[in-house]
N, C-alpha and C positions, 0 to 999 in steps of 0.2 A: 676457369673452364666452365663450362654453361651446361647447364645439364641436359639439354639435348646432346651436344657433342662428349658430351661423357658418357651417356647413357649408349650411342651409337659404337663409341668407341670400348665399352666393355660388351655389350650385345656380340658384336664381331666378332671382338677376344676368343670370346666362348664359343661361339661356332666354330672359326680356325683351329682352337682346341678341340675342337669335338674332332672334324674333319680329317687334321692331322693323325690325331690318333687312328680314328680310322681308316685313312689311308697309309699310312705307314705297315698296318698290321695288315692290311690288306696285302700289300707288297711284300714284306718278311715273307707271310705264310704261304704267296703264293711261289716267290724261290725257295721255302724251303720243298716246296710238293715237288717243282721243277726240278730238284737237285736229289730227290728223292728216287723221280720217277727216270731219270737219267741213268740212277746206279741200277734199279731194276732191268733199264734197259740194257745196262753194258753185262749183267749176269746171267739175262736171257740170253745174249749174243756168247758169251763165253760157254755156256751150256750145252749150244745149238753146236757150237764150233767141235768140242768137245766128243758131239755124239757121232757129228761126221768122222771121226777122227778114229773115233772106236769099231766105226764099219768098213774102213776099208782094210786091204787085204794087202800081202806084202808085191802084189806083180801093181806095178805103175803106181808105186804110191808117192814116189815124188813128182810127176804127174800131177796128181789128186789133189798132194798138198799146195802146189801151184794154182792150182783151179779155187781151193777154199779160202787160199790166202787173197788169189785175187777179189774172188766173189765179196768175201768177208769183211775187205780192207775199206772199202767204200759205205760202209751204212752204215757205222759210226767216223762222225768225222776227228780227224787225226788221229785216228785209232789205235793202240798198241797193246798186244797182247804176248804172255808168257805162260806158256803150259809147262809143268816139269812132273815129274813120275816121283814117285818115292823114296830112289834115290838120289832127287835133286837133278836129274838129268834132263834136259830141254828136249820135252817132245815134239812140243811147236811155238812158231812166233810169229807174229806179224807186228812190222816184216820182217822179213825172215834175217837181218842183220841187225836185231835187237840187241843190245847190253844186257845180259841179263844181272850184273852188278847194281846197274839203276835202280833194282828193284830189288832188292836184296833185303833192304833194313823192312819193305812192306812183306816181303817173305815169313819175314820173323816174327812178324804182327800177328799172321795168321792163327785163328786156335780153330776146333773142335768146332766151338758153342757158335759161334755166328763170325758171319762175312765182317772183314775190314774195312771199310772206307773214310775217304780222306781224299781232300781237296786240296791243289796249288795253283791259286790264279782262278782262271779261268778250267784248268783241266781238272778232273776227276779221276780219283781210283776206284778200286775194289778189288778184294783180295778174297778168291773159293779158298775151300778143301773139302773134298769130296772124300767122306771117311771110307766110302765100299774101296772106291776104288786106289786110297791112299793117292790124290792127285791134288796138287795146287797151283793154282792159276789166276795171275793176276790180268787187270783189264784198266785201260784206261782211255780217254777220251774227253773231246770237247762235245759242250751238245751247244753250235753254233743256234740250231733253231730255237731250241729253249729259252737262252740267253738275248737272243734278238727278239723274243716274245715279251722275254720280261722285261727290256727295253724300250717297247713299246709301250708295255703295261705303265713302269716310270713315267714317262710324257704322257699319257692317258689322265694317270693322278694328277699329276702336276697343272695341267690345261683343265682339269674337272675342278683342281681345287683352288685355281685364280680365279674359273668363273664364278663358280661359287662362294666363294667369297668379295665377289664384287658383287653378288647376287644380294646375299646377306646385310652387306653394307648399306645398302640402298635401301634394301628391308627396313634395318635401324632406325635408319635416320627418318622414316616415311613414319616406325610407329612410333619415335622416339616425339615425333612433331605432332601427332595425334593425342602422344597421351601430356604432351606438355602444354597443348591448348588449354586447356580447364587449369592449368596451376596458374598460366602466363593470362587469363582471367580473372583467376584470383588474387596475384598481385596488382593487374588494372583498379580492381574491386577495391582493396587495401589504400592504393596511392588516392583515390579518388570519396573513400570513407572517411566521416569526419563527423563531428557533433553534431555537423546541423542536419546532415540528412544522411538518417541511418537506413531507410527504409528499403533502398533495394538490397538483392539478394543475386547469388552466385547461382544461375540454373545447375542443377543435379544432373551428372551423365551417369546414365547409368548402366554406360557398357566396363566402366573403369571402379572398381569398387572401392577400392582403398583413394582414390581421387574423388570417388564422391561421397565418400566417409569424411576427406579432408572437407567437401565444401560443404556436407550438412552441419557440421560443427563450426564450420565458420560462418555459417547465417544463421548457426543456434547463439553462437556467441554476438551476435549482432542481436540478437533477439533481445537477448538478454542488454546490452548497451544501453538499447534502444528503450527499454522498457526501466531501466536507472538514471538515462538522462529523463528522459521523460517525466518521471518521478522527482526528480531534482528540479525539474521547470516547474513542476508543478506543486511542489516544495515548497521553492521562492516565490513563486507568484504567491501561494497562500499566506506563508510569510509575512513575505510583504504588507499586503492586504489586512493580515490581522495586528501590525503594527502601525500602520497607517490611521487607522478606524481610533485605537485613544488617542495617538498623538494630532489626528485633527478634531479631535475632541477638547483634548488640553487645550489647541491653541485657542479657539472657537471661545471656552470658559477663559482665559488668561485674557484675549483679546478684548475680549465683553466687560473683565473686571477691571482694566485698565482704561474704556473706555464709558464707563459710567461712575457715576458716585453710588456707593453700595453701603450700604448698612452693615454693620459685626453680622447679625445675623446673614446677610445675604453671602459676604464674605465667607462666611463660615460651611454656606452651603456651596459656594465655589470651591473652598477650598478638601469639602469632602467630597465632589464630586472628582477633583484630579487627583486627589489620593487613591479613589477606586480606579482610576485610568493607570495610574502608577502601580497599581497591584497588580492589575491585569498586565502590562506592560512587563513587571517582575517575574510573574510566574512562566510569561510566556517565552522570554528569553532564559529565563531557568530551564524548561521545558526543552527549548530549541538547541542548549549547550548540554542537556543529557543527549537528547538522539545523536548528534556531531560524536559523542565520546564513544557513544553503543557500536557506532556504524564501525569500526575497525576491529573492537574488541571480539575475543573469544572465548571460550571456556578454557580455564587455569585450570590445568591437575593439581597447582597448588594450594588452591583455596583450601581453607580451614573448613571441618563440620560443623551446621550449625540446626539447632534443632527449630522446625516450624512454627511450632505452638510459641515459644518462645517470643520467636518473632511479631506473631500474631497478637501474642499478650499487650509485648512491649507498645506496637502502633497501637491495638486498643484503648491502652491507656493516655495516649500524646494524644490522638483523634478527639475521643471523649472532651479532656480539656479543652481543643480548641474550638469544638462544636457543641456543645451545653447539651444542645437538643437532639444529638445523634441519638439511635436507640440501635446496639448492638451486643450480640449475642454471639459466643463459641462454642459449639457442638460439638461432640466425637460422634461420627456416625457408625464405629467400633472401637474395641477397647484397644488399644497399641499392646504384641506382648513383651516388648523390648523396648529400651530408649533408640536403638536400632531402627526401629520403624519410622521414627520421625527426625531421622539424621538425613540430611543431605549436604553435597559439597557444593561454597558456593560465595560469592562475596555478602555479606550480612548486610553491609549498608545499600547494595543496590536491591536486595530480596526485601530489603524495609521500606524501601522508595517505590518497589513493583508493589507490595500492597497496600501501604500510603494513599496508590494512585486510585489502586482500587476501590478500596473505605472509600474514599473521598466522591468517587465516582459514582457510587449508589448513593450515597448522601443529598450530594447536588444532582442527581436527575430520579432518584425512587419519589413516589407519590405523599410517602408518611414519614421520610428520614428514616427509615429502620432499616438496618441492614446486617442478614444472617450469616454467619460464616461455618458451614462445615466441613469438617476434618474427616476426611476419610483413608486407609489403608488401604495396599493392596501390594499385591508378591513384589513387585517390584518399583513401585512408584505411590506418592504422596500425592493426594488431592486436596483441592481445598477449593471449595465449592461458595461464589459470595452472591446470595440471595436479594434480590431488591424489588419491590412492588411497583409496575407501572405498565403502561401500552408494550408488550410483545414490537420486536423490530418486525418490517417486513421483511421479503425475500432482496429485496435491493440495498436496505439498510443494512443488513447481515453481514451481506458479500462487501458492503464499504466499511464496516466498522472499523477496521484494523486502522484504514487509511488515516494518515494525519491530517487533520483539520477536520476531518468529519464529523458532522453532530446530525441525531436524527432529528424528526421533526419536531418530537415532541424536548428534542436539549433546543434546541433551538427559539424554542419560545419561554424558556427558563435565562431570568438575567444572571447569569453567574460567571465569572472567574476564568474561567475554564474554556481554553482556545481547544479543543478537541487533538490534543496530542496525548490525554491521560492514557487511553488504552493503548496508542504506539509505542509509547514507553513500557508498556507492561510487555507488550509481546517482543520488545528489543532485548529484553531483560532477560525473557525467561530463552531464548533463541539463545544468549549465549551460557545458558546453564542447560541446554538441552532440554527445555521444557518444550510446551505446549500451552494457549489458550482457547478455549472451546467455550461458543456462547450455545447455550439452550432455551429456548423458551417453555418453562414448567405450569402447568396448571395453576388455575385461581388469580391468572395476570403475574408472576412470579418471572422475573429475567435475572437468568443463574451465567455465571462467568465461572468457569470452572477451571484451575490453574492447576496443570498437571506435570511434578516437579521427579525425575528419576531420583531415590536411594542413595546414600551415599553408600561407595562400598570398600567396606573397612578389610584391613590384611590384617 
């Protein structure tokens, strides 16, 4: 079923519910006033009868009684009336060849406290007693008009609540197709979205809120697609490109060396020059199968604690040896009052790898190879701050750092190693350990990368 005609088809429901209900109660309440106001009537007529009955006199009273029974018998239809005196004795009837056996068991009914009444069919009672005068008197009657009113009132309902609800129906379906335009868009939008062209967008109505809640999240999600394929093109094209650059390098050396006679020495410097293309080629698919490993991974509650310094120690030391000429130092820029303070939870070998990348990264692009590392404390996060001497990035280099493959101007004219994924990896790193990286540029030419790791927090 299609959610316009289901939509249309509960819309209805609920009206007809409505309706119903209130035309039903409509109906009840208005028989029961009709069946109310009947018995009032038949009490006032038994009343009215009653007084005439007390004023006449004993010359021509059968006469009289003739005259009241006539007058009386007529305005209520099918009328019938029983007066009896105290001792049960019938002092009037209409008409005047009433049973008064028929009424016998409503006799018995009667009390004190209030009038009897009671319905058969169509006819109505009511049953006085009149304490002054110790008198009771029953009444009964059809009220034809009443009953042909509320008969009317029936087909009234009935003809108000088929228009009405054909009124409704129509209603439905008319807003049911209004509000399912922007969905029956949004699935066009969906069947005709694909990799290659993400860039249109679902217009926002904005008389339907919860529909155009649906589509601003479905062209935020598009936003977002579009901004990962995008990234993924742009990915592989870099990729590509910084793979291409040794291996037409290698072949360029390989081709050369097989096409001339070369000397040990010449040979030698062939041969160290495709070992740097091989390095570069090594590091950079090393580099390419951490970000592919990062991209899924999250933060483990189960990871082990493991303390910073530690960490920092341990790279210190590997760095050092592989770089003779590195010059580095480890600060505390406060004193820790706890091993607590420099606990956090987290995998060891990729917290070793993020600042591996880092060392490495002031090494090959600082001015003097020196680079400073401080440790800093605070209520609830570990810092560690890594210092390197050179040209300040500018405001466009900043905003690209992150990205992979990007090298500023000044890596750029440095031959080294280094396909510009070292800092993508650090901030893959620290994203799923809940860090943070933040570059600042400090006084005296000083470019600070400052790595902001949360606490571990121990039960």
């Amino acid at each position: 079923m299609s959610f316009k005609l289901r939509f249309a088809l509960r819309f209805t429901s609920a009206v007809a519910v409505i309706l119903l209900i209130c035309f039903v109660s409509i109906y009840f309440l208005y028989a029961n006033y009709r069946q109310q106001d009947f018995y009032s009537r038949m009490r006032s007529e038994g009343l009215e009868v009653y007084r005439l009955l007390s004023k006449l006199g004993n010359e021509d009273q059968g006469k009289s009684l003739e005259i009241i029974r006539e007058v009386h018998s007529s305005i209520i239809s099918g009328e019938e009336m029983l007066i009896l005196d105290s001792n049960r004795h019938m002092l009037f009837s209409i008409p005047e060849t009433t049973d008064s056996t028929r009424f016998s068991t409503i006799f018995q009914k009667i009390n004190i406290a209030a009038d009897h009444t009671e319905a058969s069919g169509d006819r109505q009672y009511i049953g006085l007693y009149l304490p002054l005068e110790k008198i009771q008197m029953v009444i009964s009657g059809i009220d034809e008009s009443g009953l042909k009113r509320l008969q009317n009132l029936k087909l009234i309902l009935l003809i108000v609540f088929a228009v009405a609800l054909l009124i409704s129906t129509f209603i439905s379906f008319l807003f049911s197709n209004q509000v399912s335009q922007p969905l029956l868009a949004l699935s066009k939008q969906m069947e005709t979205t694909s990799e290659v062209d993400l860039r249109k967008r679902i217009p926002e109505n904005a008389a339907f809120t919860e529909v155009n809640l649906v589509a601003r999240n479905f062209n935020a999600m598009l936003e977002r697609l579009e901004q990962t394929f995008e990234f993924q093109r742009s990915f592989v094209h870099h990729a590509s490109h910084e793979l291409r650059t040794p291996l037409a390098t290698m072949l360029s050396h390989t081709e050369s060396a097989l096409a001339n006679r070369l000397s040990e020495e010449e040979y030698r410097i062939v041969l160290g020059s495709l070992k740097q293309d091989q390095e570069r080629m090594i590091e950079l698919t090393n580099s390419l199968l951490l970000i592919s490993q990062f991209e899924q991974q999250g933060f483990d509650h189960t990871w082990p604690i493991c303390r910073v310094d530690e960490i920092l120690y341990d790279k210190i030391s590997i760095n050092v040896k592989m770089f003779p000429d590195l010059g580095i130092s480890l600060v505390f820029l406060n004193t820790p009052s706890s091993d607590d303070d420099l606990s956090i939870r987290g995998n060891e070998a990729l917290l070793k790898s993020m600042f591996s990348n880092l060392i490495r990264n002031g090494y090959y692009y600082s001015t003097n190879k020196k680079v400073e590392i401080l440790l800093e404390i605070t209520e609830n996060k570990v810092l560690v701050h890594v210092d390197t001497r050179g040209e300040h990035l500018n405001e466009t280099e900043r905003e690209k750092i992150m990205m992979p493959f990007f090298r500023g101007e000044y890596a750029r004219q440095k031959k080294t190693t280094g396909a510009g994924l070292g800092l993508t990896i650090v901030q893959r790193i620290l994203n799923m350990h809940k860090g943070s990286l933040v570059y600042s540029p400090m006084p005296n030419q000083v470019n600070r990368f400052t790595v902001i790791l949360p606490k571990a927090i121990t039960v």
